[in-house]
C-alpha positions as protocol buffer text, in pm:
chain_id: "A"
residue {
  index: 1
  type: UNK
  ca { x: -275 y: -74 z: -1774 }
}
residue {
  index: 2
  type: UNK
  ca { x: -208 y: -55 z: -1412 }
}
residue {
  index: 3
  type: UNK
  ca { x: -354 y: -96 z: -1082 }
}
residue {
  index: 4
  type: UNK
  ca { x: -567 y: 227 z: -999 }
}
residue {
  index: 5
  type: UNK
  ca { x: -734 y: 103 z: -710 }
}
residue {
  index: 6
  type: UNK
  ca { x: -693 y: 289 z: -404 }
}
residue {
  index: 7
  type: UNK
  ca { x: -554 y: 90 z: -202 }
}
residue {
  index: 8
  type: UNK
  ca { x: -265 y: 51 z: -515 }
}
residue {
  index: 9
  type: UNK
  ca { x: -233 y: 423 z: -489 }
}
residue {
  index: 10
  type: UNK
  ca { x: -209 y: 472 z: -122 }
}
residue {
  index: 11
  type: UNK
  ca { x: 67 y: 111 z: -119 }
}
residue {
  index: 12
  type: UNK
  ca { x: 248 y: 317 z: -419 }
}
residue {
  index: 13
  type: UNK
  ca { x: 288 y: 661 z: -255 }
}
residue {
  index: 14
  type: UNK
  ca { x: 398 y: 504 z: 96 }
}
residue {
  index: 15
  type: UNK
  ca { x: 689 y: 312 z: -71 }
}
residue {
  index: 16
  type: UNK
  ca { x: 835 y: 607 z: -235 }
}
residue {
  index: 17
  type: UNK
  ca { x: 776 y: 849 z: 96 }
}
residue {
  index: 18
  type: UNK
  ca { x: 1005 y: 518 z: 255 }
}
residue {
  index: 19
  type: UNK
  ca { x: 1250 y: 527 z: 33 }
}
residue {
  index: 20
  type: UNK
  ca { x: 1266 y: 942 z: 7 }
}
residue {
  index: 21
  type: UNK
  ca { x: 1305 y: 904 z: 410 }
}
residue {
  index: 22
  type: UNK
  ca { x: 1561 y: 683 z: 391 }
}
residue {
  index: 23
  type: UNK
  ca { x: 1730 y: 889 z: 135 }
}
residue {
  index: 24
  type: UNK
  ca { x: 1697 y: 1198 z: 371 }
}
residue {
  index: 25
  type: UNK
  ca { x: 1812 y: 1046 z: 681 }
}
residue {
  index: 26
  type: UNK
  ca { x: 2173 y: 919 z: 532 }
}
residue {
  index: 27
  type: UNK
  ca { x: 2222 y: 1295 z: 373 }
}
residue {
  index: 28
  type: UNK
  ca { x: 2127 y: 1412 z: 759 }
}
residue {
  index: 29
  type: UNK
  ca { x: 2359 y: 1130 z: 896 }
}
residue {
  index: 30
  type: UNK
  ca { x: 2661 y: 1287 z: 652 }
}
residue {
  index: 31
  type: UNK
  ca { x: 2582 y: 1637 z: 709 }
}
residue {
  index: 32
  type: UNK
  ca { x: 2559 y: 1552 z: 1096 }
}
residue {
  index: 33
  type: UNK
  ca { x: 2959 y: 1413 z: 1034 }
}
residue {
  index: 34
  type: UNK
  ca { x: 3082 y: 1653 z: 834 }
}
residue {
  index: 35
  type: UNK
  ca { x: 2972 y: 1952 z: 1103 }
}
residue {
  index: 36
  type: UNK
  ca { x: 3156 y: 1714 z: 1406 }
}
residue {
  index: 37
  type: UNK
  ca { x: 3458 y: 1688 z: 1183 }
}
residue {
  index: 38
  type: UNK
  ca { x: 3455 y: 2100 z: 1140 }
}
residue {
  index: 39
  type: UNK
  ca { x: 3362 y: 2122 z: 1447 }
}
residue {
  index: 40
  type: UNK
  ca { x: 3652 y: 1943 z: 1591 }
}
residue {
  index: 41
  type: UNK
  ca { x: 3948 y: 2029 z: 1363 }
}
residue {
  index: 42
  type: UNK
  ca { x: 3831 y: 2404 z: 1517 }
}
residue {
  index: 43
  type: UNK
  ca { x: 3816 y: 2254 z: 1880 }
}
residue {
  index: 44
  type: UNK
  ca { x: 4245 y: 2145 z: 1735 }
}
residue {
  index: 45
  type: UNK
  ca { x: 4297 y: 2512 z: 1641 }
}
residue {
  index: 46
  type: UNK
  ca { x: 4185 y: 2628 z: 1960 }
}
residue {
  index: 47
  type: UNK
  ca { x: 4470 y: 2512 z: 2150 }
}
């Protein structure tokens, strides 16, 4: 059986927040690229 202590529980649910953040911050980092590269190739059709 596993650790149910609380400070096991609290250690537990702060690693996976971590690794959900870092998750979320590279999908905001490729969104953020995608909308520059849009954003420019209208800047190019501008002209």
């Amino acid at each position: 059986m596993g650790d149910r202590s609380p400070k096991s529980v609290q250690k537990q649910a702060s690693q996976k927040q971590s690794k959900t953040d870092g998750a979320n911050q590279k999908k905001n980092a490729l969104i953020t690229a995608q909308q520059a590269t849009k954003a420019k190739a209208a800047a190019n059709k501008k002209k």
